[in-house]
C-alpha positions in Angstrom: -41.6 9.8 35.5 -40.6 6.8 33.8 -38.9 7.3 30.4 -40.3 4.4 27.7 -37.5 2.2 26.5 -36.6 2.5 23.0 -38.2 -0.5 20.8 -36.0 -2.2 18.2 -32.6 -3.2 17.6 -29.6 -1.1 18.5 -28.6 1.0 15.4 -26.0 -0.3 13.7 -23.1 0.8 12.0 -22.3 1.4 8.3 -19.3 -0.9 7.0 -17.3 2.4 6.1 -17.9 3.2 10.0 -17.0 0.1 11.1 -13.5 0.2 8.8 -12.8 3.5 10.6 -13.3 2.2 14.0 -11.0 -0.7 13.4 -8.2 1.1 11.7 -8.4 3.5 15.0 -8.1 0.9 17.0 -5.3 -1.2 15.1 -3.0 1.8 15.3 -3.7 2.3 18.6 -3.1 -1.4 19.6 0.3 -2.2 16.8 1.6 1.3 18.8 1.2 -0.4 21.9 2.3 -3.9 21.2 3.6 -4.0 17.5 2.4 -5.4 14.5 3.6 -8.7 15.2 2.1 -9.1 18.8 -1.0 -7.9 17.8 -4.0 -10.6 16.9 -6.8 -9.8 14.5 -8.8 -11.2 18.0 -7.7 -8.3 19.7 -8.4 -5.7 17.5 -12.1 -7.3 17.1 -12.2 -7.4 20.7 -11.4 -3.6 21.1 -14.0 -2.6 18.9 -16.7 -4.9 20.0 -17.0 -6.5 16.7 -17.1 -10.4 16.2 -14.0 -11.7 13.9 -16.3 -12.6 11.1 -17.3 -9.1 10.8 -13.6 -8.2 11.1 -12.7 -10.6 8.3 -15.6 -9.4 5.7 -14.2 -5.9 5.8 -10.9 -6.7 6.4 -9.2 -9.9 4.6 -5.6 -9.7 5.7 -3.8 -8.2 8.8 -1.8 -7.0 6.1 -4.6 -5.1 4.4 -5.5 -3.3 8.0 -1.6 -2.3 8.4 -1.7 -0.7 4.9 -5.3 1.3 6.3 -3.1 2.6 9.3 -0.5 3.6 7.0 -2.9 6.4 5.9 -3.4 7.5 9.3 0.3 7.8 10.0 0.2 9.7 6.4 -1.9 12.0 7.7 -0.2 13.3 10.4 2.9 13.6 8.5 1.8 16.3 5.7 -2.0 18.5 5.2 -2.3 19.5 2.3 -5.0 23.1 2.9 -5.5 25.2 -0.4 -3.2 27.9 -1.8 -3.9 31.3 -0.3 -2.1 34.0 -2.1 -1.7 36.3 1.4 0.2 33.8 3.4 3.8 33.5 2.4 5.3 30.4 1.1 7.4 29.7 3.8 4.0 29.1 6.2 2.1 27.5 3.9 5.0 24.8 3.3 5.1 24.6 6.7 1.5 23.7 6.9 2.1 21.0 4.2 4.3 19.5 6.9 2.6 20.1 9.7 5.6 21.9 11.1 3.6 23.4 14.5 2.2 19.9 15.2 0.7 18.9 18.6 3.1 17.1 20.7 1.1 14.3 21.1 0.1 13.9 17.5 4.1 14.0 17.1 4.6 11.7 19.4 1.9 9.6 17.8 3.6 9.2 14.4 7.5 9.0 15.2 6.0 6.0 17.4 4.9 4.7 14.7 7.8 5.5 12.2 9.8 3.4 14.9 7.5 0.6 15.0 7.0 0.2 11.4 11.0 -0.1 10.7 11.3 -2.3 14.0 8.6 -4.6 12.6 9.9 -4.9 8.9 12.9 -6.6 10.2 10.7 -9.6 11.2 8.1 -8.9 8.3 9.5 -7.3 5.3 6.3 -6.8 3.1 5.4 -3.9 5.2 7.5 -2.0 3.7 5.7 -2.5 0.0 2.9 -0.6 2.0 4.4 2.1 4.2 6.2 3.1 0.7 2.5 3.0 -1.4 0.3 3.9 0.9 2.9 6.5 3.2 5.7 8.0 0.6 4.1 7.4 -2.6 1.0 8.6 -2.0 2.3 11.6 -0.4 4.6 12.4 -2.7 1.8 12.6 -5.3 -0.5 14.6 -3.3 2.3 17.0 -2.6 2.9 16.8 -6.3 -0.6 17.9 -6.6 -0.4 20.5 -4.3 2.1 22.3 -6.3 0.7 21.9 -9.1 -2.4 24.0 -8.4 0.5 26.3 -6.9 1.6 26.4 -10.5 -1.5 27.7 -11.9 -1.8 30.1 -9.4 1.6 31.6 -9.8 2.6 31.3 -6.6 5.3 28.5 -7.3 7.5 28.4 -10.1 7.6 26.0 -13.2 8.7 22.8 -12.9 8.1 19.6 -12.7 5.8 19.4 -9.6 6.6 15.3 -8.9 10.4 16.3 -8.9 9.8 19.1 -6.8 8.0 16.8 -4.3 10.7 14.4 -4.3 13.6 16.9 -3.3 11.0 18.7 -1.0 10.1 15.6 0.8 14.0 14.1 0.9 15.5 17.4 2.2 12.6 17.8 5.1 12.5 13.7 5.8 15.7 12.3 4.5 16.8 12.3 8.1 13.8 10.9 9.5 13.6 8.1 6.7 17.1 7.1 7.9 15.9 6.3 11.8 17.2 2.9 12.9 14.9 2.5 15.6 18.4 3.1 17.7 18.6 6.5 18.5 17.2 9.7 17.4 18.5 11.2 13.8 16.0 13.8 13.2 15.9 16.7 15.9 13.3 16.3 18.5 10.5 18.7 20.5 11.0 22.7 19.5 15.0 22.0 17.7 12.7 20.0 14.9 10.4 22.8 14.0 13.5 25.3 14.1 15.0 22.5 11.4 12.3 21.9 9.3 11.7 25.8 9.1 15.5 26.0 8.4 15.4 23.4 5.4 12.1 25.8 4.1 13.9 28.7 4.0 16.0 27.0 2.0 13.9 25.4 -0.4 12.2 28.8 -1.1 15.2 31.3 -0.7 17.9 28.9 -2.1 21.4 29.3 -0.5 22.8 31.9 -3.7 23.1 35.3 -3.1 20.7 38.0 -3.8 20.9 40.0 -6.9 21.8 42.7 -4.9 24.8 41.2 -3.5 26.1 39.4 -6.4 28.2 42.1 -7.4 29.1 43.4 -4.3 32.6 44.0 -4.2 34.3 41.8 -1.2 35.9 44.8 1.3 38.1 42.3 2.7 40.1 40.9 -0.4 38.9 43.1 -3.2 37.7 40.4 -5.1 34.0 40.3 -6.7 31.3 38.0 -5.5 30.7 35.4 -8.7 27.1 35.3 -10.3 25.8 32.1 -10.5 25.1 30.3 -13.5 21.7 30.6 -15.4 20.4 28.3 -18.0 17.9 30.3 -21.1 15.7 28.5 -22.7 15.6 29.7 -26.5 12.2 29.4 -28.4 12.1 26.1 -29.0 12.3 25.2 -25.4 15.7 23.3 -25.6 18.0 24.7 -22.8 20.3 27.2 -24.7 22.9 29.3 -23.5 23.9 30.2 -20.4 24.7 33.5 -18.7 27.3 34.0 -16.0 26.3 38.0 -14.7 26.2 39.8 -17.6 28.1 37.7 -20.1 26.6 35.0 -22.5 27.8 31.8 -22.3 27.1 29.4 -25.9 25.6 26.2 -25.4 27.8 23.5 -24.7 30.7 25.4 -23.0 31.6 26.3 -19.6 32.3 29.4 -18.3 36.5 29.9 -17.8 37.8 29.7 -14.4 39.7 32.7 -12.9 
């Protein structure tokens, strides 16, 4: 039995498609060669669109790097809602996609690499890895915190601060890559790391109230309490207390 031929023209695709399909295929292609190496031609060519259809949605090279950026964003942090019965520690480490695939992984340090490499030769990339990439994420992180706020599950403070130490202590070392050499731990050691620098950022390094006080068996001496700043009614910070002594605004607790 002969099946009837379609009638009309092929469908075609919507210009939001058509962005995605070229962004795909950009990253793919400026992993592969660089953003340098790579022509606008070839990208068209890849996704079978003619270079006047390239140009109407995309102006610039430039303007399609930026779109990539996003990509690359994405697999760096995921930002799910807050749910109150999974501890902290996970959920951070969903935020930064800790447990990430190993292609995926390999997939955006490629692109970390090839991103520094290139802003050698073409420095205004780095305008847009830092707006569209860090900037961006910062502020969605921010935002992420924020609703953690109003949940109670994270404490006060300033959530665009908090993002910024967050996203320093889990990719200062990565932000640091030369393109010579790995600074950030690779396969399983860079989950165990990036678990380690949660722990910290939820835990903190001080000692629990427990232990605070707990007399040291080996010199006699007892553990110090760290410092803790009151806020009186006003909300101006206002005296401190060191254990169970208050300290007045303005002066420091004496040595021993």
């Amino acid at each position: 039995m002969q099946v009837p031929r379609a009638r009309g023209r092929p469908k075609v695709r919507s210009d939001a498609d058509s962005r995605a399909v070229i962004v795909d295929c950009a990253f793919a292609l400026f992993l592969e060669q660089g953003y340098s190496a790579t022509s606008t031609g070839e990208i068209a060519a890849r996704c079978h669109i003619s270079k006047r259809t390239f140009y109407r949605l995309f102006a610039r090279k430039i303007d399609l790097f930026a779109a990539t950026v996003a990509i690359h964003r994405d697999l760096m942090m995921h930002f799910p809602p807050h749910d109150p019965a999974v501890a902290m520690e996970e959920q951070i480490a969903t935020v930064f996609r800790v447990d990430i695939g190993e292609e995926d992984d390999r997939r955006r340090q490629a692109f970390m690499a090839m991103s520094i490499d290139e802003s050698r030769n073409c420095p205004e990339l780095l305008d847009h890895i830092a707006r569209e990439g860090s900037e961006r994420s910062r502020a969605d992180l921010a935002a992420w915190l924020a609703d953690g706020q109003r949940l109670g599950l994270i404490a006060a403070g300033d959530p665009l601060s908090m993002a910024r130490i967050m996203m320093d202590v889990l990719f200062g070392a990565a932000a640091l890559k030369t393109g010579h050499g790995h600074q950030w731990p690779g396969g399983e050691s860079r989950g165990v790391f990036m678990r380690h620098c949660i722990q910290l950022i939820v835990r903190g390094i001080a000692a629990r109230p427990d232990a605070r006080a707990a007399r040291d068996p080996a010199n006699g001496r007892v553990a110090a309490a760290p410092l803790k700043v009151e806020a009186d009614g006003s909300g101006r910070k206002g005296a401190m207390t060191c254990g169970q002594h208050e300290i007045p605004a303005g002066r420091k607790p004496s040595g021993r």
